[in-house]
C-alpha positions as CSV (number, residue, x, y, z in Angstrom):
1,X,105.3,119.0,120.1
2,X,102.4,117.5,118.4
3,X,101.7,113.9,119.3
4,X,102.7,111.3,116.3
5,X,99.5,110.9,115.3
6,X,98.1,114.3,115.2
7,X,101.5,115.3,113.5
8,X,101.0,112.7,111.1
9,X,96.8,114.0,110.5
10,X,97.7,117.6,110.2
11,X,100.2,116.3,107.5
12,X,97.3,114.2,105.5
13,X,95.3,116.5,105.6
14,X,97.8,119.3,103.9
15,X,98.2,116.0,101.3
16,X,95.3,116.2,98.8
17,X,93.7,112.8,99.1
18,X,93.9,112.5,95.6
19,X,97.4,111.7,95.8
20,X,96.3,108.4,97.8
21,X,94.5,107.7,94.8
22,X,97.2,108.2,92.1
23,X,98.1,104.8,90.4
24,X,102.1,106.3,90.6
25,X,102.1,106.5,94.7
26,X,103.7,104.1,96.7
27,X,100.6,102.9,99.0
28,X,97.1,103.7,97.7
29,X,94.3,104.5,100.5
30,X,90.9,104.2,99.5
31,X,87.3,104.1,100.9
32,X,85.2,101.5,99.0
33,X,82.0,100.6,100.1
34,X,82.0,99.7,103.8
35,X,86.0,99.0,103.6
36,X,88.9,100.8,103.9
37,X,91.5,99.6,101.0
38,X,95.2,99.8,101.2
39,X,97.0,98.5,98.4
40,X,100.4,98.7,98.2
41,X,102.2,100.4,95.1
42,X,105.7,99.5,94.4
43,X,105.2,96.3,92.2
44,X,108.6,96.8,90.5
45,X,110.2,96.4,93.8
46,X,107.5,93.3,94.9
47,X,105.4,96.2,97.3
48,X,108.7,96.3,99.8
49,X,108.0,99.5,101.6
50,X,109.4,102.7,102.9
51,X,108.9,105.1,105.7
52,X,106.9,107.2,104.2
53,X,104.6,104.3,103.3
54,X,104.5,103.9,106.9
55,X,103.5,107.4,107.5
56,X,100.6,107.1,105.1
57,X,99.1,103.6,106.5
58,X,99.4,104.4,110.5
59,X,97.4,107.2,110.7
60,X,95.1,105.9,107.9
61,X,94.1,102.5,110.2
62,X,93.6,104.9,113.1
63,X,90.9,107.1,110.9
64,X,89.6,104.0,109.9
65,X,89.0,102.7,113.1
66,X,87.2,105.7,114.1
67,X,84.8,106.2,111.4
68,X,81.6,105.0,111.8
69,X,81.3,104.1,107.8
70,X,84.3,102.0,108.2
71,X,83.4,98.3,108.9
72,X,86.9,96.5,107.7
73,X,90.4,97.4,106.5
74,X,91.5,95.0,103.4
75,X,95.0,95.1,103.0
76,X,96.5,93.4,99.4
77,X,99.4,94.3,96.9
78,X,99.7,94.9,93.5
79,X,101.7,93.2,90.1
80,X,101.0,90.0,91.0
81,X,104.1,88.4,92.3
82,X,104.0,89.7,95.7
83,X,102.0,90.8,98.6
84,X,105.1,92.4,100.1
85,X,108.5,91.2,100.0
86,X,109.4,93.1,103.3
87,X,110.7,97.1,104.5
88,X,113.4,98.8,102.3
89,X,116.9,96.9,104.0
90,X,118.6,98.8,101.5
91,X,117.9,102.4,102.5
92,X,118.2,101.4,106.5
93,X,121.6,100.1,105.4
94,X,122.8,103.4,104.4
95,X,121.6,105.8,106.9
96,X,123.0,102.9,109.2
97,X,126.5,103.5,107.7
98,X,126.5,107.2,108.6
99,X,124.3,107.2,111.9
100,X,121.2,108.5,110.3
101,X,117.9,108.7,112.4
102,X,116.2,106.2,110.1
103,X,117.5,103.0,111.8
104,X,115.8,104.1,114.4
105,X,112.4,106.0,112.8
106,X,111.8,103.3,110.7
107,X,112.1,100.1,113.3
108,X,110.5,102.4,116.1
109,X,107.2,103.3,113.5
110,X,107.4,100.1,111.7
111,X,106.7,98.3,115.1
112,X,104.0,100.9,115.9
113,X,102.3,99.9,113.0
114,X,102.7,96.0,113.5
115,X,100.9,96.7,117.1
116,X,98.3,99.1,115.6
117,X,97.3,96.1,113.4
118,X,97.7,93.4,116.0
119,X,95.3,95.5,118.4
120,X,93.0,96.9,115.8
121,X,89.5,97.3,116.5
122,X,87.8,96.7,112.8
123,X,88.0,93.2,111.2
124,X,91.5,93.7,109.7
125,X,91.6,91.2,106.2
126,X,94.9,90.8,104.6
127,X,94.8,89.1,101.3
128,X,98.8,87.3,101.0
129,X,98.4,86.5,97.3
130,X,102.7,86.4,96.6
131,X,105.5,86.9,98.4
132,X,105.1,87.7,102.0
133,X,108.1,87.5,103.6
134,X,110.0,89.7,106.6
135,X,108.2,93.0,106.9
136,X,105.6,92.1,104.9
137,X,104.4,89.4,107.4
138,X,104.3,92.0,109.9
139,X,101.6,94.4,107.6
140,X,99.6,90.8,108.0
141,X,100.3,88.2,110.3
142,X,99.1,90.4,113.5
143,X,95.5,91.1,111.9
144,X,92.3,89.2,112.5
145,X,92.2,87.4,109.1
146,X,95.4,86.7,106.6
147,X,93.7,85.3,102.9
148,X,96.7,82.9,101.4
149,X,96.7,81.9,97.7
150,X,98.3,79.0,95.6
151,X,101.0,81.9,94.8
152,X,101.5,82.6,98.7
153,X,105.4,82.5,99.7
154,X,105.7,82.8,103.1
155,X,109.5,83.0,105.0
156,X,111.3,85.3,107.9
157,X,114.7,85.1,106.3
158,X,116.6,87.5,108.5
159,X,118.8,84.9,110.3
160,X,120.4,84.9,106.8
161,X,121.0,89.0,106.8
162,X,122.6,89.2,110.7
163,X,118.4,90.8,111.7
164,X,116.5,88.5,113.6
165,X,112.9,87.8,112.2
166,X,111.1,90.7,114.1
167,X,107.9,92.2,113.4
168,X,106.6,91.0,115.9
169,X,108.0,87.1,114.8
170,X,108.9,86.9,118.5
171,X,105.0,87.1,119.4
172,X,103.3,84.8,116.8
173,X,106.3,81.8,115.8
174,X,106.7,80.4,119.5
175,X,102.8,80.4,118.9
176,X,102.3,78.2,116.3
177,X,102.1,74.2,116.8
178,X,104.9,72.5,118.1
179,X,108.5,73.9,117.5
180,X,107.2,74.8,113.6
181,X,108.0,78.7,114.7
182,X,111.6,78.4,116.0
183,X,112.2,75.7,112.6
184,X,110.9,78.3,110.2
185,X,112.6,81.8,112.2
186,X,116.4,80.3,112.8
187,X,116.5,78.4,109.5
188,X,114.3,80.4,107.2
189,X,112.4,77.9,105.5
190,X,110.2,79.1,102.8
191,X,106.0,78.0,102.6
192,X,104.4,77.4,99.7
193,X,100.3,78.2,99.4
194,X,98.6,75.9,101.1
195,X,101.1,75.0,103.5
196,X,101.1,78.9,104.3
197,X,97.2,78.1,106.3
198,X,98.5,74.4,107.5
199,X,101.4,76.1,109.3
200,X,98.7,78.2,111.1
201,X,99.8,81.9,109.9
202,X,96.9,82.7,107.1
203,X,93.1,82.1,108.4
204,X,92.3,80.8,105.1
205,X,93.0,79.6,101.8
206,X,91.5,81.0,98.5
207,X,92.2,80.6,94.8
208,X,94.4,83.6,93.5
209,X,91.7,84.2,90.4
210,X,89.2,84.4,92.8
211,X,90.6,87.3,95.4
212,X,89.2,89.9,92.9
213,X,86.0,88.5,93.3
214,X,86.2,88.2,96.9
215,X,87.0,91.7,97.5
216,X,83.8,92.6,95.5
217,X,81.9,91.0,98.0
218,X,83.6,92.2,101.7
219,X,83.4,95.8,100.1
220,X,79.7,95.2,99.2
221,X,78.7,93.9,102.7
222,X,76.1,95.5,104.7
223,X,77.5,96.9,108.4
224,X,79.4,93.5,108.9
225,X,80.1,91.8,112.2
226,X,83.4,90.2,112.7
227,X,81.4,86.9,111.9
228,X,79.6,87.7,108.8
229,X,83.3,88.4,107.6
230,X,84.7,85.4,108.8
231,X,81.0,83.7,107.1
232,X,82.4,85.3,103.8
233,X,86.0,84.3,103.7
234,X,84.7,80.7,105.1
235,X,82.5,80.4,102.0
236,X,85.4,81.5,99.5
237,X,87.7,78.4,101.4
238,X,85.3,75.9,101.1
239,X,84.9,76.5,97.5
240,X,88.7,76.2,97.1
241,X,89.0,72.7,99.1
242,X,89.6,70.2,95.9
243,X,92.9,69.4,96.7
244,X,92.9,69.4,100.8
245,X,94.3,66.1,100.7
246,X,97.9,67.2,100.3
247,X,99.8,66.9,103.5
248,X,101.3,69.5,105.1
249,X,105.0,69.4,103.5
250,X,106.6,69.3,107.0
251,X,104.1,66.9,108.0
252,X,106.5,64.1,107.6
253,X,109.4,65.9,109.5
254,X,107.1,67.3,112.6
255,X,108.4,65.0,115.1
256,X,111.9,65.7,114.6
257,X,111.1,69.2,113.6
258,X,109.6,69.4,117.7
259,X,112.4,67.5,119.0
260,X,115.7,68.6,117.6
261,X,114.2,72.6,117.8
262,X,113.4,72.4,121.2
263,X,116.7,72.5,122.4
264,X,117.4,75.3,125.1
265,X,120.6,76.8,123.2
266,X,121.8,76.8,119.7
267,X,125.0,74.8,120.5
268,X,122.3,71.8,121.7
269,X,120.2,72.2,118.6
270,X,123.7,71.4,116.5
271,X,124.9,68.7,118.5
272,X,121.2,67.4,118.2
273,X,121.4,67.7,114.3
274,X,124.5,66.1,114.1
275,X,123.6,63.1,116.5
276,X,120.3,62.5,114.6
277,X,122.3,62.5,111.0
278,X,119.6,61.8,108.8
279,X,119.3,63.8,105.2
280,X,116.6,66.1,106.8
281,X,118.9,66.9,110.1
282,X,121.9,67.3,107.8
283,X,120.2,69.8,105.5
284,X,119.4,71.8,108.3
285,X,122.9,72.3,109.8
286,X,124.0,73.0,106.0
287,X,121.4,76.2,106.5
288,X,122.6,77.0,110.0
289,X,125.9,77.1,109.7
290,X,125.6,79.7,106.4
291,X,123.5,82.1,109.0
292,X,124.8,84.6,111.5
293,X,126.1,83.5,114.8
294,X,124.7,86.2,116.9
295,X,121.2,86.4,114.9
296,X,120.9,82.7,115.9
297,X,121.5,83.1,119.3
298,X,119.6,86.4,119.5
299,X,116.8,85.0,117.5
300,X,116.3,82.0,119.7
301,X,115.9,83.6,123.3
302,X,113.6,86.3,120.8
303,X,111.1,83.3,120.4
304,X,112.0,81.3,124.1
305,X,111.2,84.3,125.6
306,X,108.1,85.6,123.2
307,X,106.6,82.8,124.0
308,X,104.9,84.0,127.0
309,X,104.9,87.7,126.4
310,X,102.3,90.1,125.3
311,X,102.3,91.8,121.4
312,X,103.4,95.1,123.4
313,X,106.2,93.6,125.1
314,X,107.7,91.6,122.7
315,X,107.6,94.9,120.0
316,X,109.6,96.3,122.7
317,X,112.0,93.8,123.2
318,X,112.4,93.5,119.3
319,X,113.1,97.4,119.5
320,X,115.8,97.1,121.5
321,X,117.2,94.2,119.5
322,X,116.8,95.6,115.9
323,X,118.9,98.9,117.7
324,X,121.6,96.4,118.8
325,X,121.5,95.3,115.6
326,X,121.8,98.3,114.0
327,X,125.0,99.1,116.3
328,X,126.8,96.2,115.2
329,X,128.5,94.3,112.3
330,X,126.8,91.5,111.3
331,X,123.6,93.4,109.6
332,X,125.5,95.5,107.2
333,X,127.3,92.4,106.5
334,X,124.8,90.2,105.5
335,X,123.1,92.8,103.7
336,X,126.3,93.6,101.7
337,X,126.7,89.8,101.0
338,X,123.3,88.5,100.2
339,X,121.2,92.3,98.8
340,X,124.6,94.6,97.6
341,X,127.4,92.4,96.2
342,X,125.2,89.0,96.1
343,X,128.9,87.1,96.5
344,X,126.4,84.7,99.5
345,X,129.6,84.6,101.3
346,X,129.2,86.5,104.4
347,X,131.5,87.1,106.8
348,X,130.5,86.6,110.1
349,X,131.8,88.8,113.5
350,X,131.8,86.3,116.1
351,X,132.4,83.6,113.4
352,X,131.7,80.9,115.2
353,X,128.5,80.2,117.6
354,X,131.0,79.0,120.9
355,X,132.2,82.8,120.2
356,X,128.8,84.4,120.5
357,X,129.0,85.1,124.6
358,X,125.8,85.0,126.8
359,X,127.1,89.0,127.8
360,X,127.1,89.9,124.2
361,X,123.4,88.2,123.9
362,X,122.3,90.2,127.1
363,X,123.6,93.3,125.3
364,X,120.4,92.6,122.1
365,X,118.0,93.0,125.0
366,X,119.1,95.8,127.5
367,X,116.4,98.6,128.2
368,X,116.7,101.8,125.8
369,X,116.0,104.1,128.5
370,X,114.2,106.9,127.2
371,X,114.5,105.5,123.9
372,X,113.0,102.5,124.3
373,X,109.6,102.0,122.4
374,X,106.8,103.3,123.8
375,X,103.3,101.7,122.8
């Protein structure tokens, strides 16, 4: 059998590239300038993307990366309102309900992807202008340089769907300051813009108007370093710096943020909400207790243990939860209750965290055998 990849270039190559370029297909690959362009084409359904999406972008990067004419990879999305609002739930959903094999292509070349971008060997610039959220963090997050607007929305809301906020979320939320990361991945708090770069997951900060403008100028560059890029996108920030004097809108709830998320099981963290019982601490257990038991508990060892783990390893790991997942009940659940019948009233299998075992936890993280992900 042909290896992924060359399967995937013998089948671009029977694709007429002017299909890539066609404003009706899903992801559009272009050449401009010194850049590689992929834009992402589904703005009716905010850029959430496919397998077949997949299947055009992998192989893409890895030509890219190659070619001696290629000096960065832009990645951006069109309509306006989003960058991309995350993979197709939906569709993995149904082929879950009849044991298709796309629970498993789609998590195992999704994560493939996420590490292609995360170990990429051209300046990788994403611009975030939108929603970014689940998935679509992943097609960013991992890449040298992530460009957020005032119209940036940032959140990994899987806790709320019985996932677990993968992608790769295991690698870069332990990573950010304090315990910011495990706030934003069990609870699924939303950024806004600004807050997006003060939380540390976009590089920089430029004005939404001004990202057309901006990608004028990386495709125009000259066989640019990694630092005449980051020189570039620097420039664009500084311009965009009136109103730096906001504070960061967790600012004001960091030191409870580090203190009541730092607990070493989810049972602490809600005995530590309810002790504390201020508004802030209140509103939180509100949110957790509406999430899925087992994505909590899953979610936090993801992150505890993520934490000192390397991109490779912790795709794996996620790998073997998202197929745990996929085996379970609390997914199609969650995605019946908050995507199908929108009735937000899930109902959860444990119910109750004290049910969630540490056996059935072990059982989100045990080896695939041969069908563990290879990368």
């Amino acid at each position: 059998r042909l290896k992924p990849f060359n399967r995937l270039q013998v089948i671009l190559q029977h694709l007429k590239m002017s299909k890539h370029t066609d404003s009706t297909a899903e992801v559009l690959l272009e050449k401009r300038g010194g850049a590689g362009v992929i834009t992402l084409n589904r703005p009716k359904a905010l850029n959430a993307f496919n397998l077949s999406m997949i299947r055009q972008i992998y192989p893409q990067i890895k030509m890219w990366e190659q070619d001696p004419e290629t000096f960065l990879i832009i990645i951006k999305g069109t309509g306006g309102k989003a960058f991309c609002a995350g993979g197709d739930i939906k569709a993995i959903t149904e082929a879950g309900k009849v044991g298709g094999r796309l629970t498993q292509d789609f998590f195992r070349e999704e994560y493939t992807l996420n590490n292609t971008i995360g170990t990429c060997k051209k300046p990788y610039v994403a611009l975030i202008d939108g929603i970014t959220m689940g998935g679509g963090v992943g097609l960013s997050v991992h890449g040298h340089f992530r460009v957020a607007t005032e119209k940036t929305l940032f959140a990994m809301p899987e806790t709320a769907i019985g996932l677990f906020p993968d992608v790769g979320g295991g690698y870069f939320l332990p990573r950010l300051s304090g315990k910011i990361g495990y706030y934003l991945a069990l609870t699924g708090f939303r950024l806004k813009g600004r807050d997006v770069l003060k939380a540390g997951i976009a590089t920089h900060f430029v004005e939404s108007e001004k990202l057309p403008a901006l990608e004028k100028d990386l495709i125009a560059l000259k066989s640019p370093s990694t630092e005449n890029i980051a020189d570039l996108l620097n420039s664009y920030h500084a311009k965009s710096e009136d109103d730096q004097e906001k504070e960061f809108v967790l600012d004001k709830h960091m030191e409870k943020i580090n203190s009541l998320f730092s607990a070493n099981s989810m049972e602490e963290i809600v005995k530590k909400l309810k002790q504390d019982g201020s508004p802030f601490a209140i509103k939180q257990l509100e949110t957790i207790n509406k999430m899925s038991p087992t994505s909590l508990k899953i979610t936090l060892r993801q992150l505890r243990e993520g934490a000192s783990m390397s991109l490779q390893d912790v795709l794996t790991m996620e790998y073997r939860m998202s197929q745990a997942c996929m085996r379970g009940h609390d997914f199609y659940e969650g995605v019946r209750a908050v995507l199908i019948d929108k009735d937000q009233s899930p109902r959860w299998n444990p119910a109750a965290l004290e049910e969630v075992s540490d056996e059935f936890v072990d059982d989100f993280f045990k080896p695939l055998g041969s069908n563990d992900l290879k990368l």
